[in-house]
C-alpha positions in Angstrom: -52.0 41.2 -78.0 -50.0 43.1 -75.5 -48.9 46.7 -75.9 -45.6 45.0 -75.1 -45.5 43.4 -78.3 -46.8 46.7 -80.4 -43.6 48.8 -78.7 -41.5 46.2 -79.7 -42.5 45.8 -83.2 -42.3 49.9 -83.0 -38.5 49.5 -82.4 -38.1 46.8 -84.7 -39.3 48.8 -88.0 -37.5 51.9 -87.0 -34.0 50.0 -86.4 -35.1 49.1 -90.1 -36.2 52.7 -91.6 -35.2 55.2 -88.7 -36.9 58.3 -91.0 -40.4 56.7 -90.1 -39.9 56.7 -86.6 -42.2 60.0 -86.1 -44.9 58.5 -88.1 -44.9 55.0 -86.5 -44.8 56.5 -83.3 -47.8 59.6 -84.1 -50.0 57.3 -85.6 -52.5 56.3 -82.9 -53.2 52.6 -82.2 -56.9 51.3 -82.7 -57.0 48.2 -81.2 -60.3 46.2 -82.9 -61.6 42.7 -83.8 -63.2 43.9 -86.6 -59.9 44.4 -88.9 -58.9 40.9 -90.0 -55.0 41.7 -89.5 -54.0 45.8 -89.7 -55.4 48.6 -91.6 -54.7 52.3 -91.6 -57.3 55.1 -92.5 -56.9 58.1 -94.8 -56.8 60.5 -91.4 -52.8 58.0 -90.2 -54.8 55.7 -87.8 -53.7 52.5 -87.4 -55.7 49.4 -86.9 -55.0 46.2 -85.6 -56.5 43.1 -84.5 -55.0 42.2 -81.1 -56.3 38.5 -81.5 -55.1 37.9 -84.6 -51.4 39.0 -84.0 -51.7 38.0 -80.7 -49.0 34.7 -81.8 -47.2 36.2 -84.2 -43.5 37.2 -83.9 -42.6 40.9 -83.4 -40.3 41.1 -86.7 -43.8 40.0 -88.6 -45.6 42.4 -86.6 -43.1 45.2 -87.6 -43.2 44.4 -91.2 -47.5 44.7 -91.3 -46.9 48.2 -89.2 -44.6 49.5 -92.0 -46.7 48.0 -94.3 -49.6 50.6 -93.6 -47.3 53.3 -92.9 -46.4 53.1 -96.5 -49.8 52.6 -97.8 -50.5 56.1 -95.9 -47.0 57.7 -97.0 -47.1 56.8 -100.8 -50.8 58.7 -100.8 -53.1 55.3 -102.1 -55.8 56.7 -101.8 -55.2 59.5 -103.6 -53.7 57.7 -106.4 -56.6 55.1 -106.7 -59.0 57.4 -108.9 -61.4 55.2 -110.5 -59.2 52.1 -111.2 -60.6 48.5 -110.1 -60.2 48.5 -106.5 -59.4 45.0 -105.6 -57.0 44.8 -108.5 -55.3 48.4 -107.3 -54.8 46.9 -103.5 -52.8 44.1 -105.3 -51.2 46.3 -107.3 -49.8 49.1 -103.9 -49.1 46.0 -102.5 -46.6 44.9 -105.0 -44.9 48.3 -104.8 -44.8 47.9 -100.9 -43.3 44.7 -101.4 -40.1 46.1 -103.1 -40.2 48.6 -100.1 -39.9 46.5 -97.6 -37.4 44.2 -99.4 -35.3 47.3 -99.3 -35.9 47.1 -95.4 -34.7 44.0 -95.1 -38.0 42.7 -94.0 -39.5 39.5 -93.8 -42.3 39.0 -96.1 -42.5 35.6 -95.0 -45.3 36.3 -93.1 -48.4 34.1 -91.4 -50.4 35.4 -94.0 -48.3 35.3 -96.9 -47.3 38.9 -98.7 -48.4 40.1 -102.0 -44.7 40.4 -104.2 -44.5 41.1 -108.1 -42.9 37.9 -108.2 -46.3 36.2 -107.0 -47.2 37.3 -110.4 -43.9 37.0 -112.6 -43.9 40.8 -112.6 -40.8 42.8 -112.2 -39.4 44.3 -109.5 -39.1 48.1 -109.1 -42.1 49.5 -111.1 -44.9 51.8 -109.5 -48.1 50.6 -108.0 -49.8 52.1 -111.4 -47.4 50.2 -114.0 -48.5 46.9 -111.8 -51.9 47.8 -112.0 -51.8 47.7 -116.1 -50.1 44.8 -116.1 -52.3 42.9 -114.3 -55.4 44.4 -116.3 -53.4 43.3 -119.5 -52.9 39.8 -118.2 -56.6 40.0 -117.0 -57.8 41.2 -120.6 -55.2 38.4 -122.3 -56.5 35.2 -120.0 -60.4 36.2 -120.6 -59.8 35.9 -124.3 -57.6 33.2 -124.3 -59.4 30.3 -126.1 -58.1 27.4 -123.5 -60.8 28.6 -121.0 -58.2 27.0 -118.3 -57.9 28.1 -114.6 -56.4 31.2 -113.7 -52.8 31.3 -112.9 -51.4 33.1 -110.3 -50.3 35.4 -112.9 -53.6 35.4 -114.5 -56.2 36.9 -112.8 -56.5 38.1 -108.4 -59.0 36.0 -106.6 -62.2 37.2 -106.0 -62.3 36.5 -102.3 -59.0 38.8 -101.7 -58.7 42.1 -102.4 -59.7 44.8 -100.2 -62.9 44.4 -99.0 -61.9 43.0 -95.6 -64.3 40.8 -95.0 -62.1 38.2 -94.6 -58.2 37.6 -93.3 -58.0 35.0 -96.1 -54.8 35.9 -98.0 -52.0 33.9 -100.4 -49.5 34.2 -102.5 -51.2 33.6 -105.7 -54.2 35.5 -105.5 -55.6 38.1 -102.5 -53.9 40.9 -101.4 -53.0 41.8 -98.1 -56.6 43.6 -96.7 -56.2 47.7 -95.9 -58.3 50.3 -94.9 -59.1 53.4 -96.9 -55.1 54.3 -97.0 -55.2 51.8 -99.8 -57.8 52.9 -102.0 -59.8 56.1 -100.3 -62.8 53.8 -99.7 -63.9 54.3 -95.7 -64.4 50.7 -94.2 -67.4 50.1 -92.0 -65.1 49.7 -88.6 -63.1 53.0 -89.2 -63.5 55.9 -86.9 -64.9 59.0 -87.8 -62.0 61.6 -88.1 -63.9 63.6 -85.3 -63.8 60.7 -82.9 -62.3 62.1 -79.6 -61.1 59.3 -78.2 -58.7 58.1 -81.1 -58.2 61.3 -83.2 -57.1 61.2 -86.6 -54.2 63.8 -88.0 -55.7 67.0 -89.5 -54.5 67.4 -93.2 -51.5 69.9 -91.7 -50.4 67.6 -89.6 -50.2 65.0 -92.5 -48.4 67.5 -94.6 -46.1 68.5 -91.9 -45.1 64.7 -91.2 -44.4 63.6 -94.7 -42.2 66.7 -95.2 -40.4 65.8 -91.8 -40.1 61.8 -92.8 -39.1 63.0 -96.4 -36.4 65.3 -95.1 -35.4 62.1 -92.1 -35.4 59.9 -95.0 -32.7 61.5 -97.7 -30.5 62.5 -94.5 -30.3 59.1 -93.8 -29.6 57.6 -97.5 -27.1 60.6 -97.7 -25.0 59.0 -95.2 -25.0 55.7 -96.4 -24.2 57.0 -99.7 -27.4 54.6 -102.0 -30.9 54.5 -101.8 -33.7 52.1 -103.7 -35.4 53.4 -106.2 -38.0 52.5 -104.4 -37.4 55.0 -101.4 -36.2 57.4 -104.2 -39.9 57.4 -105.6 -41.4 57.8 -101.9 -39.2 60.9 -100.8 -39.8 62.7 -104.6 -43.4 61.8 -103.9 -43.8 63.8 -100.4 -41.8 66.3 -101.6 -44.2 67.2 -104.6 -47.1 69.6 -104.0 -49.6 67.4 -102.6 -52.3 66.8 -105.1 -55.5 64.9 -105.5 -57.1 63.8 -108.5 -60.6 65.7 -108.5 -62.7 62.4 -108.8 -61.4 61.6 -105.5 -62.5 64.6 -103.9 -65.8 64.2 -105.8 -66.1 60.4 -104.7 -65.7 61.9 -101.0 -67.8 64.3 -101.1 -70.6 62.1 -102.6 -69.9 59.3 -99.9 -69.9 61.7 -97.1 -72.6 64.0 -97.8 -74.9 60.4 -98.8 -73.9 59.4 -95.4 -74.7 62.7 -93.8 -77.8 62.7 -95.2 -79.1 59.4 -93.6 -78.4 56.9 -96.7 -76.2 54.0 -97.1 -75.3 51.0 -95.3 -77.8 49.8 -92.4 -78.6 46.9 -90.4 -82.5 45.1 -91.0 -83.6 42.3 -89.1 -86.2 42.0 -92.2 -83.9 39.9 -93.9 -82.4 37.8 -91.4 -78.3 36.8 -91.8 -77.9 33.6 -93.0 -74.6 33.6 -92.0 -75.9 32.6 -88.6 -78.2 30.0 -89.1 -78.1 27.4 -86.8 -77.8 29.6 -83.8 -80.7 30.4 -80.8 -80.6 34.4 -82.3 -81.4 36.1 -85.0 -78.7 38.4 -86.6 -79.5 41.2 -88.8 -77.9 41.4 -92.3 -76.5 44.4 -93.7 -78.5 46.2 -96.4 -77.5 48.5 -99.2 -79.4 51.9 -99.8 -78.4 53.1 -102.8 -78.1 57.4 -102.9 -80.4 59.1 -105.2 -78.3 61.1 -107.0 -79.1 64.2 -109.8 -76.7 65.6 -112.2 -77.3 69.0 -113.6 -75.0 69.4 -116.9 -74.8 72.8 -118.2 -76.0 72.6 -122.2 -75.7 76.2 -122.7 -73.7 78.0 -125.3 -70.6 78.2 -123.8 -70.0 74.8 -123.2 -67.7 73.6 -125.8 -67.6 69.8 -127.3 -64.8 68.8 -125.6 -66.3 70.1 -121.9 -69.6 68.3 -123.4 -67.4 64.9 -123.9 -65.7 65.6 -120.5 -69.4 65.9 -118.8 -70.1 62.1 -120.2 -67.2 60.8 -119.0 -67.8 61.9 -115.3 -71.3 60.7 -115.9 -69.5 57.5 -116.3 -67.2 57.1 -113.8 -70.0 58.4 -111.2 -72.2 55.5 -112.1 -69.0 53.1 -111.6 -68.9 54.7 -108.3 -72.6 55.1 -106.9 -73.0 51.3 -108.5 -76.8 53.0 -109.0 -79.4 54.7 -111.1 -78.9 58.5 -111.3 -81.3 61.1 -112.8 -79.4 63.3 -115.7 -80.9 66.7 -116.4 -80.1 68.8 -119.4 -80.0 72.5 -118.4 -79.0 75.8 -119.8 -81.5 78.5 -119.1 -84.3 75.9 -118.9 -84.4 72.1 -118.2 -84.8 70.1 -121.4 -84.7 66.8 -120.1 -84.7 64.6 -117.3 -83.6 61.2 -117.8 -83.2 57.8 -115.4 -80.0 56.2 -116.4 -77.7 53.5 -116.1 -74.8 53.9 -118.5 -73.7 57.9 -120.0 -74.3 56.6 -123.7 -77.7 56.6 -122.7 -78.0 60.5 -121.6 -79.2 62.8 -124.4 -77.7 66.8 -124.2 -80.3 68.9 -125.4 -79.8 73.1 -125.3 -77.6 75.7 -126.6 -79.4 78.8 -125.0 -78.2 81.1 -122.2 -77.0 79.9 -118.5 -79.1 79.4 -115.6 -77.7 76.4 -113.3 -80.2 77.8 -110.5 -83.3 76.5 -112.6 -81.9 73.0 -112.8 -81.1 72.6 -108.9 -84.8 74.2 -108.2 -86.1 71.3 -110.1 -83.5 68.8 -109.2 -85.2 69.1 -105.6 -88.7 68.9 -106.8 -88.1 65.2 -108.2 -89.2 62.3 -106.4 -87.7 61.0 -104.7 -85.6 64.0 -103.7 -81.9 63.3 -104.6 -79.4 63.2 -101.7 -77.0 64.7 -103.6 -76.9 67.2 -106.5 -74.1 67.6 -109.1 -73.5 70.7 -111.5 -71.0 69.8 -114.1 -70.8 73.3 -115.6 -68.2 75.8 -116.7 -69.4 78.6 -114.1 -70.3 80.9 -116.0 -73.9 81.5 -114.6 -75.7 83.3 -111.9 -75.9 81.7 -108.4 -77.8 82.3 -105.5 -75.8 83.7 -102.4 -78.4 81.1 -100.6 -79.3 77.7 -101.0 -83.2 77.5 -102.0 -85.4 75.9 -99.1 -85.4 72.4 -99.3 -82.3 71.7 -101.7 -80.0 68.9 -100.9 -76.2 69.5 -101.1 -74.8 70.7 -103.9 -71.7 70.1 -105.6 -70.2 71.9 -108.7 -67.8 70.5 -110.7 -66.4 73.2 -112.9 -64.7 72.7 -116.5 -63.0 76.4 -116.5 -60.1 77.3 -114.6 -60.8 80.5 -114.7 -64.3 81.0 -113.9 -66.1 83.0 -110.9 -66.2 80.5 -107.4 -69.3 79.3 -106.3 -70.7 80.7 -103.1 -69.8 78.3 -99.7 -72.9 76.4 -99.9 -71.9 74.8 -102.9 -69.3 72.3 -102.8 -67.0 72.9 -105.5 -64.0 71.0 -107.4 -62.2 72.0 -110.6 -61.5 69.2 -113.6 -59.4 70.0 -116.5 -61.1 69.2 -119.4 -57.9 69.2 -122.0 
């Protein structure tokens, strides 16, 4: 496709939503095969595929570009936390639906667009609200005694959602395929935010940009005297403080210090791809390596039930996110136990002594394999070393307690509320 085309879509949406003319213009343009249609990152990149677009009509083309921009303006991936993440795509892509509608766009599109009407869902409700709904209809057709097909209402296709591994889309089940905008989840043909030759916007150039399309956006709906609830929802969003749920940052960390660290997706022509059978080469197929990850949980006598119950349920949602085995130690002023799990009603909390979380990473890195990652869930109130020990993986502390002393810099550290 022609840059032609692009600067013409360009003008199209901002004749439509003038507000989002700095960010359609100050996103930078990653032209690439790889995405099946259009795709922004977390960092305002945009992707497209120059092939696939390549006979479609501007007006369509301007309706995927705003598309993203709202995937990246609404904060997605921020807003994902640990919900389904197939199910969640659908679900943003029902509230960008109403957006665009708004916009007087066309949503007629060569690959058709995800609407709540694909669904017999209202219009106007937030990505989250769609979300439940669709989990509720989920829940209510797998225990329905007909054992029918799924409706289009019923359940989302498997082969949708936003994996990206195929352009396959329509009305009744798959979503419109994103990048990580949608659901925080990097995709194997993003950029590294340090790439130099297609930079991504640093996190106060983001925040500058949403305040400067927020402001744009209720000048405009001043004049004209209305605005959708829909837009209403966006321009309260940017305006709030912007906020990330602290799994997020957690899932991030994990992913990029696992990646860091050498483990995670690779090419092995040990396994030929059988995907390309019938050809004169052999293609390698992608393998998983799953990340040995340790959690530390601080069993001393501080820890209170509820910060106990709040440890478990992190537990949880990090085995929903590693999809893998992870080693649980108990640990207050000595290690108790060390357990292999699968599931957190497994783990057994042993302790009720002093605080030492020191002793439990010292003998997080002595297990073998050594973990690529290690994670305190403790309330901070112990004694760390100004150092990292020789030989200890990266660290990251997740602290129940507001108010308890910070870490030093080489631990990575978030903050959970635990009431």
């Amino acid at each position: 496709m022609t840059i032609d085309k692009i600067t013409v879509a360009r003008y199209i949406a901002s004749r439509k939503a003038p507000y989002l003319t700095s960010a359609l213009f100050r996103a930078p343009l990653v032209p690439t095969t790889s995405v099946p249609v259009a795709a922004m990152d977390e960092h305002g990149r945009m992707y497209y595929n120059p092939k696939e677009l390549e006979e479609w009509q501007p007006e369509h083309v301007a309706t995927v570009m705003l598309h993203e921009i709202f995937h990246w303006l609404n904060e997605h991936f921020a807003r994902a936390g640990t919900r389904d993440l197939r199910r969640w795509n659908i679900a943003t892509d029902m509230e960008i639906a109403n957006m665009l509608r708004a916009l007087d766009c066309r949503l007629d599109m060569p690959k058709p667009h995800i609407t709540p009407e694909s669904y017999n869902l209202p219009r106007d409700l937030l990505a989250e609200e769609y979300y439940d709904l669709l989990e509720q209809e989920k829940n209510n057709t797998s225990n329905s005694a007909s054992g029918g097909n799924n409706s289009a209402n019923g359940e989302e296709n498997d082969d949708g959602g936003n994996d990206n591994n195929s352009g396959d889309s329509n009305a009744s089940g798959a979503s419109h395929p994103s990048g990580s905008a949608s659901d925080g989840q990097p995709k194997p043909w993003e950029l590294p935010s340090t790439d130099t030759q297609h930079p991504g916007l640093t996190e106060t150039e983001q925040e500058l940009l949403r305040r400067e399309v927020a402001h744009a956006a209720e000048q405009h709906y001043k004049q004209r005297g209305d605005i959708p609830a829909a837009m209403k929802r966006l321009i309260d969003g940017m305006h709030r403080p912007h906020q990330v749920d602290w799994r997020t940052v957690l899932r991030r960390l994990v992913k990029s210090l696992v990646i860091t660290t050498g483990s995670g997706d690779h090419y092995t022509y040990k396994r030929p791809n059988r995907r390309r059978n019938g050809t004169p080469f052999i293609f390698p197929s992608q393998q998983r390596i799953r990340p040995n990850v340790a959690v530390i949980v601080d069993t001393s006598g501080s820890m209170t039930s509820e910060e106990l119950n709040a440890a478990l349920a992190e537990i949880n949602a990090l085995l929903q996110a590693v999809r893998s085995e992870i080693t649980v130690l108990s640990v207050d002023a000595a290690v108790h136990t060390a357990q292999k799990i699968r599931h957190s009603k497994t783990v057994a909390l042993v302790g009720g002594g002093g605080t030492d979380m020191m002793v439990g990473i010292r003998s997080a890195a002595q297990l073998s394999p050594c973990p690529n990652i290690v994670i305190v869930i403790t309330d901070g109130y112990t004694d760390w070393s100004t150092t990292a020990p020789k030989d200890t993986p990266p660290v990251v502390a997740v602290l129940t307690c507001a108010d308890s002393p910070q870490p030093p810099q080489w631990i990575h550290t978030v903050r959970i509320r635990t009431v």
